[in-house]
DSSP file (Angstrom, degrees, kcal/mol; ACC not computed):
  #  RESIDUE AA STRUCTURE BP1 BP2  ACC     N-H-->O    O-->H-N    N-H-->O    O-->H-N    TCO  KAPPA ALPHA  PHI   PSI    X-CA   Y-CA   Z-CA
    1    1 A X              0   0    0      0, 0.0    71,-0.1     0, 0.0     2,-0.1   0.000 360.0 360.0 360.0 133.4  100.0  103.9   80.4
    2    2 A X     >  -     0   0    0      1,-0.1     4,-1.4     2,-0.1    67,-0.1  -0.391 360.0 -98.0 -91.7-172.8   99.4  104.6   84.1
    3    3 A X  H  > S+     0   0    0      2,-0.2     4,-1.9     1,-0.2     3,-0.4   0.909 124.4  48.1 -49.8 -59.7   98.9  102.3   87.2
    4    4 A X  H  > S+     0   0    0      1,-0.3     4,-1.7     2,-0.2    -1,-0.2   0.605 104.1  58.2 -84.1  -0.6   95.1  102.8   87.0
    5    5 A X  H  > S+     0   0    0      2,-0.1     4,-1.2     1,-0.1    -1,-0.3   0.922 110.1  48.6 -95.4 -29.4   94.9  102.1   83.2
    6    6 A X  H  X S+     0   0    0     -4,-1.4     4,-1.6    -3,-0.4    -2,-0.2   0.830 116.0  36.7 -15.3 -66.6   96.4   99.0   84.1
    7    7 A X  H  X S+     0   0    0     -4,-1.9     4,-1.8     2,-0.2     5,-0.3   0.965 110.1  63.5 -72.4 -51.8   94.1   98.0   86.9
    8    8 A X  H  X S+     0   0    0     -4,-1.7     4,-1.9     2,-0.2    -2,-0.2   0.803 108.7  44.6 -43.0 -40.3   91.0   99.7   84.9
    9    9 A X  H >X S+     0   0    0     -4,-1.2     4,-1.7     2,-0.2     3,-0.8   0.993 116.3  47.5 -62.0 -75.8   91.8   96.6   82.0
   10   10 A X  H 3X S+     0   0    0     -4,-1.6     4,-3.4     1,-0.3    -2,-0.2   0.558 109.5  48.6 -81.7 -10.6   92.1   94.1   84.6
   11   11 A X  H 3X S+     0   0    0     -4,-1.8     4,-2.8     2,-0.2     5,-0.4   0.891 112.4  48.4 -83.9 -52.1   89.0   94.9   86.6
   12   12 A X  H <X S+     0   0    0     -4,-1.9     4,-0.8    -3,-0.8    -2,-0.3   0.968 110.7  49.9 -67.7 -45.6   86.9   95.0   83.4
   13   13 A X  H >< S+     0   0    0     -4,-1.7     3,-2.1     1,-0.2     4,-0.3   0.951 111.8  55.5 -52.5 -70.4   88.6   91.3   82.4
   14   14 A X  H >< S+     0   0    0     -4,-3.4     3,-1.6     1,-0.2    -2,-0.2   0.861 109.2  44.0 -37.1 -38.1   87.5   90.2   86.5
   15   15 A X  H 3< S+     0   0    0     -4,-2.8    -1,-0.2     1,-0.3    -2,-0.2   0.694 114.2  48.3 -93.3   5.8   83.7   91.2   85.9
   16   16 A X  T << S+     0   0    0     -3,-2.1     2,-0.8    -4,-0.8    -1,-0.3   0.336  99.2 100.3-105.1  17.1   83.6   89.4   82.3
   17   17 A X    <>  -     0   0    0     -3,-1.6     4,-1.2    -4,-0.3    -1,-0.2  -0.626  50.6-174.7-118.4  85.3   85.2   86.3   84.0
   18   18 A X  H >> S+     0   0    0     -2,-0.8     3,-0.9     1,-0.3     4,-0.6   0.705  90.1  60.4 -12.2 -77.3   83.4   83.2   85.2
   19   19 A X  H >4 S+     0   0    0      1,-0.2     3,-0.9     2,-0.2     4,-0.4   0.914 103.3  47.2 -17.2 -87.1   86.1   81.9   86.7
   20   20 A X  H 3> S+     0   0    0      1,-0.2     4,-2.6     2,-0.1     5,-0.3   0.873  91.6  92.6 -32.8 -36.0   86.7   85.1   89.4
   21   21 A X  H <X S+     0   0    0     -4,-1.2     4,-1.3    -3,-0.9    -1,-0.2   0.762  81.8  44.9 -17.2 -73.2   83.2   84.7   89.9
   22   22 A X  H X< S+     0   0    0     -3,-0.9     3,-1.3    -4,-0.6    -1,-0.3   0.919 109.1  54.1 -29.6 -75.6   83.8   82.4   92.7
   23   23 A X  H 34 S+     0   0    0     -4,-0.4    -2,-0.2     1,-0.2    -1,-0.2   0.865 110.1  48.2 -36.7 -51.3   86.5   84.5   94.4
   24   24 A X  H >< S+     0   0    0     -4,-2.6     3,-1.4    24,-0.1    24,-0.8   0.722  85.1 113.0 -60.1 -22.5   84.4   87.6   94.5
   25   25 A X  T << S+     0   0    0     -4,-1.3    22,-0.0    -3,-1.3     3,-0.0  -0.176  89.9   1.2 -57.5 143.2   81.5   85.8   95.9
   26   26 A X  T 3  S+     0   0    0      1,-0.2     2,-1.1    20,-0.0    -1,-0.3   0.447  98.4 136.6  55.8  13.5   80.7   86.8   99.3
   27   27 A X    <   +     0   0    0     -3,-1.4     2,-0.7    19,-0.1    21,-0.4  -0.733  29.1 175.4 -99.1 119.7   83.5   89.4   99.4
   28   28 A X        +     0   0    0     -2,-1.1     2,-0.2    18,-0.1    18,-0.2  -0.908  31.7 135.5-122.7 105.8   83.3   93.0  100.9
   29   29 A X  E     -A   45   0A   0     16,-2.9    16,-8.5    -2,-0.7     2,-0.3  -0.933  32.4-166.7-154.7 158.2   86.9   94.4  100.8
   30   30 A X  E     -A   44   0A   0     14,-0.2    32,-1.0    -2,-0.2     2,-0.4  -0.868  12.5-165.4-143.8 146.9   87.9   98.2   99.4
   31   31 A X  E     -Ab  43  62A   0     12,-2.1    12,-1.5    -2,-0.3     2,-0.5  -0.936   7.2-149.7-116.6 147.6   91.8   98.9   98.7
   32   32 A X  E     -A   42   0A   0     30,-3.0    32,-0.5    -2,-0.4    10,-0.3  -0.837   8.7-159.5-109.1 100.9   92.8  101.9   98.3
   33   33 A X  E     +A   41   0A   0      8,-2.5     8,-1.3    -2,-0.5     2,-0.3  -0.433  12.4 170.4 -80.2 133.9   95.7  103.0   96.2
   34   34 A X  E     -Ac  40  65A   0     30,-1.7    32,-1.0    -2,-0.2     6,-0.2  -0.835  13.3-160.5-156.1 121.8   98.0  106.1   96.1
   35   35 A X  E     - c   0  66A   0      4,-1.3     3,-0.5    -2,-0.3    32,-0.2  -0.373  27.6-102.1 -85.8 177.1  100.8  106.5   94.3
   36   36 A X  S    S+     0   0    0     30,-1.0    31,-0.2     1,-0.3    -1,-0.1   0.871 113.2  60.7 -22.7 -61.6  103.9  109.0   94.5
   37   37 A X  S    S-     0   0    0     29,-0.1    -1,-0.3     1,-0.1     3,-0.1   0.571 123.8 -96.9 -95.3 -11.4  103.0  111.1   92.2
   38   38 A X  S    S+     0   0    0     -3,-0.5     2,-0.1     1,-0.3    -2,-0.1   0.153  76.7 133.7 138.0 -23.7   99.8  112.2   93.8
   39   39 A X        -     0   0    0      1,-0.0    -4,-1.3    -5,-0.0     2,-0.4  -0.276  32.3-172.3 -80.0 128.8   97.2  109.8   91.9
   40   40 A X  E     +A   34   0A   0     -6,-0.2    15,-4.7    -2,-0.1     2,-0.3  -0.935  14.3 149.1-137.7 123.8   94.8  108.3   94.2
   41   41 A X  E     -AD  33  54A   0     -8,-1.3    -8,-2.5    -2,-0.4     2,-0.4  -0.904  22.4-154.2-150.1 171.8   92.2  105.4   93.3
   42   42 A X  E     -AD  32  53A   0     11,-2.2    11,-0.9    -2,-0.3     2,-0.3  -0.804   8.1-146.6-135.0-167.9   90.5  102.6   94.9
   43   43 A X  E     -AD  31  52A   0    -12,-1.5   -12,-2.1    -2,-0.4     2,-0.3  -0.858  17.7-161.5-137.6 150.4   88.9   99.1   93.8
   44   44 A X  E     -AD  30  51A   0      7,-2.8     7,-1.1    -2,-0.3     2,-0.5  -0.999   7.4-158.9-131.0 134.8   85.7   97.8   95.9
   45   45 A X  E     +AD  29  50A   0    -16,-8.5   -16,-2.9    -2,-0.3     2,-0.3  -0.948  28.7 164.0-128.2 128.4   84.7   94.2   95.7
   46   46 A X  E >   - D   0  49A   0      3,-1.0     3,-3.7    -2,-0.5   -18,-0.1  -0.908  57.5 -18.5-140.0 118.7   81.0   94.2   96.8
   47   47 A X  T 3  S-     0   0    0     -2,-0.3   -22,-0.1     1,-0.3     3,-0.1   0.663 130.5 -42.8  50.9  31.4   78.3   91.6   96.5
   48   48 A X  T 3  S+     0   0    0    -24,-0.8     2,-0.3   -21,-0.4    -1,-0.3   0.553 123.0 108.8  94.7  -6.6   80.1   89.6   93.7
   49   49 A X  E <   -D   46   0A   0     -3,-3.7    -3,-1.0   -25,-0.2     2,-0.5  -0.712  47.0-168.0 -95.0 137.0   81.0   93.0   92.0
   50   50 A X  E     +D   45   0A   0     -2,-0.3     2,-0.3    -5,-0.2    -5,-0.2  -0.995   8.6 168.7-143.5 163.5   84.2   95.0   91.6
   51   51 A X  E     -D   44   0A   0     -7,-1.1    -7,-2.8    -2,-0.5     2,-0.4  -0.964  29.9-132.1-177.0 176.3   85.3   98.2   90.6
   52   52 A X  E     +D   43   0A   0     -2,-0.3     2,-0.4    -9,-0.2    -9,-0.2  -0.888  32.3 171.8-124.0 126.4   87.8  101.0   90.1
   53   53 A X  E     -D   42   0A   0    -11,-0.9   -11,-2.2    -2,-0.4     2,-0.3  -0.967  28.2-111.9-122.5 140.0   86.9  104.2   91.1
   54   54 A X  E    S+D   41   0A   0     -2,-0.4     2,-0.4   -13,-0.2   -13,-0.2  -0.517  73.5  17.6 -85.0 159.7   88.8  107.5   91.5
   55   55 A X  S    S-     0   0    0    -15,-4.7     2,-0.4    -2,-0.3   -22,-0.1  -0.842  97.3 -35.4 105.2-163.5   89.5  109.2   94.5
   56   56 A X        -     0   0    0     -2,-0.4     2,-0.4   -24,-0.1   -14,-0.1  -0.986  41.5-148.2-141.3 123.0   89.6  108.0   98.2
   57   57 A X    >   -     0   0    0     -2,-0.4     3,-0.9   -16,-0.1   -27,-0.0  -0.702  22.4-123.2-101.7 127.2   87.3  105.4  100.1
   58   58 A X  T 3  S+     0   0    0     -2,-0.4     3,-0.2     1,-0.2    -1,-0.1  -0.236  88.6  11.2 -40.3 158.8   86.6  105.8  103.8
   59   59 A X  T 3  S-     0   0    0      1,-0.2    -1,-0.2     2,-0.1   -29,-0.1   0.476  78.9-160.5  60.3  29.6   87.6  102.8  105.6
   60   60 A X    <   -     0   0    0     -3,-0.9    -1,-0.2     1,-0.2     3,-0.1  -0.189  30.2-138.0 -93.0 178.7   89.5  100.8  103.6
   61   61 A X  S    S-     0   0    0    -31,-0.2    34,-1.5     1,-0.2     2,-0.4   0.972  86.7  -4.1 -60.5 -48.1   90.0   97.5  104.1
   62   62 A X  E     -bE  31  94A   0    -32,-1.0   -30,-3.0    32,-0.2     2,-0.7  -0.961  56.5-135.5-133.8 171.7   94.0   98.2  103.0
   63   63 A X  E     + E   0  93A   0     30,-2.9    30,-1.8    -2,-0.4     2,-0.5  -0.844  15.9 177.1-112.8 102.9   96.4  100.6  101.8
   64   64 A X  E     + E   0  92A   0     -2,-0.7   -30,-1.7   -32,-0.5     2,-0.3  -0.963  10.3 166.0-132.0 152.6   99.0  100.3   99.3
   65   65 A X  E     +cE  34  91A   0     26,-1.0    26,-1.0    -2,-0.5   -30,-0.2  -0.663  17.7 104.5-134.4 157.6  101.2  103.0   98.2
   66   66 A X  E     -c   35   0A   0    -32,-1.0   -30,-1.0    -2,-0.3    24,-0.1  -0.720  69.1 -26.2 151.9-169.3  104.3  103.4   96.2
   67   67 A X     >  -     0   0    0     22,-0.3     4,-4.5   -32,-0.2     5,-0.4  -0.247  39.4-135.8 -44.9 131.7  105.2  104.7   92.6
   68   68 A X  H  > S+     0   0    0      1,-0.2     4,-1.3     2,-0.2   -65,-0.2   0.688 113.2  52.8 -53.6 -22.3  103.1  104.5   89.9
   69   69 A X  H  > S+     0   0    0      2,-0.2     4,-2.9     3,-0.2    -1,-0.2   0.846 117.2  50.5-177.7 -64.5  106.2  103.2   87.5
   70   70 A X  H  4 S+     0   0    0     -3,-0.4     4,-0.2     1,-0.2    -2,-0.2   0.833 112.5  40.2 -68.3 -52.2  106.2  100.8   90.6
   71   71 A X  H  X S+     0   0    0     -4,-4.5     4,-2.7     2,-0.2     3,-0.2   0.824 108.9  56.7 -53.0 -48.1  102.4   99.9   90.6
   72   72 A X  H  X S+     0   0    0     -4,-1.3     4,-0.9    -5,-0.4     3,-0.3   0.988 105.7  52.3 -68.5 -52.0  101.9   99.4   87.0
   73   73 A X  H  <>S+     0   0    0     -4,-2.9     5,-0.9     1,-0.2    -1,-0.2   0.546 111.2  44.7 -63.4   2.2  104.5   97.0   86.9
   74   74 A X  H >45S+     0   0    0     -3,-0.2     3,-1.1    -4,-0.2    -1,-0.2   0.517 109.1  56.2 -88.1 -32.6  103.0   94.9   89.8
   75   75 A X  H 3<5S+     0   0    0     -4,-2.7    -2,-0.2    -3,-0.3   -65,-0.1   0.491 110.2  47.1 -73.6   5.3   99.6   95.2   88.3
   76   76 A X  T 3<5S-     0   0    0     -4,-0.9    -1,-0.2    -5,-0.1    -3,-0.1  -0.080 119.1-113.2-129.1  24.9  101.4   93.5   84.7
   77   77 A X  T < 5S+     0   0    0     -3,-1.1    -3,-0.2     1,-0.2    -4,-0.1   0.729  90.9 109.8  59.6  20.0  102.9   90.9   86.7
   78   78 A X      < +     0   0    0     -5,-0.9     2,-0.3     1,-0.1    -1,-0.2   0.100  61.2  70.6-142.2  45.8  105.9   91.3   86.6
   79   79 A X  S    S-     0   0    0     -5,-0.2     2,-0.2    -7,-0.1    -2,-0.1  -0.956  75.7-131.1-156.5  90.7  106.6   92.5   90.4
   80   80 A X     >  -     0   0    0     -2,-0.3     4,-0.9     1,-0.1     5,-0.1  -0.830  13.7-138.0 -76.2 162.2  106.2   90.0   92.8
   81   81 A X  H  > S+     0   0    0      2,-0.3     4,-0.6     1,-0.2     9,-0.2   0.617 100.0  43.7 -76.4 -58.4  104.1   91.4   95.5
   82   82 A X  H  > S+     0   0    0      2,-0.2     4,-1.0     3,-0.1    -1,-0.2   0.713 111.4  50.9 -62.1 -29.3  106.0   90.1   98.2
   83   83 A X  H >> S+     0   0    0      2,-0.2     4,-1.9     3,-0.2     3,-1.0   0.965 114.6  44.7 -92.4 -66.5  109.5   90.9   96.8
   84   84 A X  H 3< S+     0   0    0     -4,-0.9     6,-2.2     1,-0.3     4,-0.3   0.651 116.9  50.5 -99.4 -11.6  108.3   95.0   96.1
   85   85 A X  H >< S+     0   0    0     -4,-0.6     3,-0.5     4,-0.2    -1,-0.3   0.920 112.0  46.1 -83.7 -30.4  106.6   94.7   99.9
   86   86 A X  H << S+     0   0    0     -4,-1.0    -2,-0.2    -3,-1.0    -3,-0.2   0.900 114.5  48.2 -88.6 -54.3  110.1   93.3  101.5
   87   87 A X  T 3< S-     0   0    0     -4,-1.9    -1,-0.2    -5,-0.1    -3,-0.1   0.394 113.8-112.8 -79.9  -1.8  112.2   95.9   99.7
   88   88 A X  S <  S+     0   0    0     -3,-0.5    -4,-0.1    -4,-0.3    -2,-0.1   0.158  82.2 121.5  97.2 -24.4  110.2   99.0  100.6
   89   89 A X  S    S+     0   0    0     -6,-0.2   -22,-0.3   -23,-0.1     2,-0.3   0.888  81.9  18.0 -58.5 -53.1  109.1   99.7   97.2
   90   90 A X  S    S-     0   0    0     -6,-2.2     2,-0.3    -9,-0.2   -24,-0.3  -0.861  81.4-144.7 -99.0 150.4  104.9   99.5   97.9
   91   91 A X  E     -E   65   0A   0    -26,-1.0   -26,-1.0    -2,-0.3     2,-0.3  -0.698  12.0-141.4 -82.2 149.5  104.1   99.9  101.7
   92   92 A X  E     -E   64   0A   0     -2,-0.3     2,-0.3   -28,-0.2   -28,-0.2  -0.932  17.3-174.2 -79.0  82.3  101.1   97.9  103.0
   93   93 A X  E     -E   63   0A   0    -30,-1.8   -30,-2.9    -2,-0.3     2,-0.1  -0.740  48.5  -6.6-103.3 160.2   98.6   99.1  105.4
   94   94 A X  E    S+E   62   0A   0     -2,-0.3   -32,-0.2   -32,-0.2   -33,-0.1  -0.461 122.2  13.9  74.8-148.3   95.6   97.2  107.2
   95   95 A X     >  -     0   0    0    -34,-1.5     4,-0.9     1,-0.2    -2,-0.1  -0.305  69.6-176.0 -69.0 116.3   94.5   93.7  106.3
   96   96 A X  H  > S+     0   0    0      2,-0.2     4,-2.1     1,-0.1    -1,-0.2   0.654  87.1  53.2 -95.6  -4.6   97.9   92.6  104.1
   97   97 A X  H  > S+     0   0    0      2,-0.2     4,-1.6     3,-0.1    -1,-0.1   0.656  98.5  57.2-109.1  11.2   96.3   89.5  103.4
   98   98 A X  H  > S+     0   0    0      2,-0.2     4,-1.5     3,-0.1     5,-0.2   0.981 111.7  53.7 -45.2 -80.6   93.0   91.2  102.1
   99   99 A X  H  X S+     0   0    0     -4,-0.9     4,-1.2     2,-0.3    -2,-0.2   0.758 102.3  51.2 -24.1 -76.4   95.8   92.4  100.1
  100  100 A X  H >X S+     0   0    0     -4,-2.1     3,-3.4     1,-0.3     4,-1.1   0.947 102.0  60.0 -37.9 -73.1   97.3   89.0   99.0
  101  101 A X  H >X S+     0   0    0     -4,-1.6     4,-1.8     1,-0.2     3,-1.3   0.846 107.2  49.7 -36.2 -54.5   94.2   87.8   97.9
  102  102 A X  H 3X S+     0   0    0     -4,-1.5     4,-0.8     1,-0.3    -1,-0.2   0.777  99.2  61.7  -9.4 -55.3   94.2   90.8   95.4
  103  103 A X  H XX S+     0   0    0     -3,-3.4     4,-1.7    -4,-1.2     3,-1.1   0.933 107.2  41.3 -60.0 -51.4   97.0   90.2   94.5
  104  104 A X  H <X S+     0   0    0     -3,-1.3     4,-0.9    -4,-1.1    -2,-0.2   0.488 113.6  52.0 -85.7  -9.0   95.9   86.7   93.1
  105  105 A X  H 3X S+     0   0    0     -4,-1.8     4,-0.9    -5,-0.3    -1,-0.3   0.574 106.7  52.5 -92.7  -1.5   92.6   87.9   91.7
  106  106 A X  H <X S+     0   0    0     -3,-1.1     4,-1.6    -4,-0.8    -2,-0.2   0.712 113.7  46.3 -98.3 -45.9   94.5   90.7   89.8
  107  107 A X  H  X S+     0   0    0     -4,-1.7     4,-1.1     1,-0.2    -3,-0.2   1.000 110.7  55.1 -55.8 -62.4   96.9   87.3   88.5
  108  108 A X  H  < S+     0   0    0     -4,-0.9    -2,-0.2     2,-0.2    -1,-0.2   0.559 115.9  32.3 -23.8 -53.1   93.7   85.7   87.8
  109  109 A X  H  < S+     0   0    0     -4,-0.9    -3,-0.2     1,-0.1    -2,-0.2   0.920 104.8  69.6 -79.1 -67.0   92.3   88.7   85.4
  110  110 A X  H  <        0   0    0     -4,-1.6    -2,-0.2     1,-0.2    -3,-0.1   0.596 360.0 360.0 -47.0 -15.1   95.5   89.8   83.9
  111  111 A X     <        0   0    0     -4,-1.1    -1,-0.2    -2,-0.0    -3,-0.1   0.310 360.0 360.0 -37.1 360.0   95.6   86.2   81.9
């Protein structure tokens, strides 16, 4: 299982989820993702909407990078976020607390 089969499960759990509802509301934020290994994907959360797309978004609001090995296991929780930013493992670019929140709607679904 890659990074993005990961996120792809937790993105479908966020739009079936009442509960996220709230969080997404009124948020227009794009990450972009790219691992190591070449694999490049984004999520957009839009009008109460999210999704995982492949491929590369103009403009996003941030960038994180690092190994997919690296990724998936921050998308399963079991990475803090802070911890794998502090030690070099994912880089951060743009808004990093755009980012954070992510992080905590990503906690949110993966329940």
């Amino acid at each position: 299982m890659t990074a993005k089969d990961i996120l792809t499960e937790i993105v479908k759990k966020a739009k079936a989820s009442t509960a996220l509802a709230t969080d997404l509301k009124g948020m227009e934020k794009s990450f972009q993702f790219s691992t190591t290994e070449g694999s490049k994907f984004y999520v957009k959360i839009s009008g109460g909407n999210i999704d995982l797309s492949d491929g590369e978004i103009q403009k996003p609001t941030a960038v994180v990078s690092g190994s997919d090995s690296t990724l998936e296991t921050l998308f399963m929780g079991k990475l803090d976020p802070v911890k794998a930013f502090m030690s070099g493992q994912i880089k951060v670019s743009g808004d990093i607390f755009s980012a954070q929140k992510l992080t905590d709607i990503i906690k949110k679904a993966g329940k």
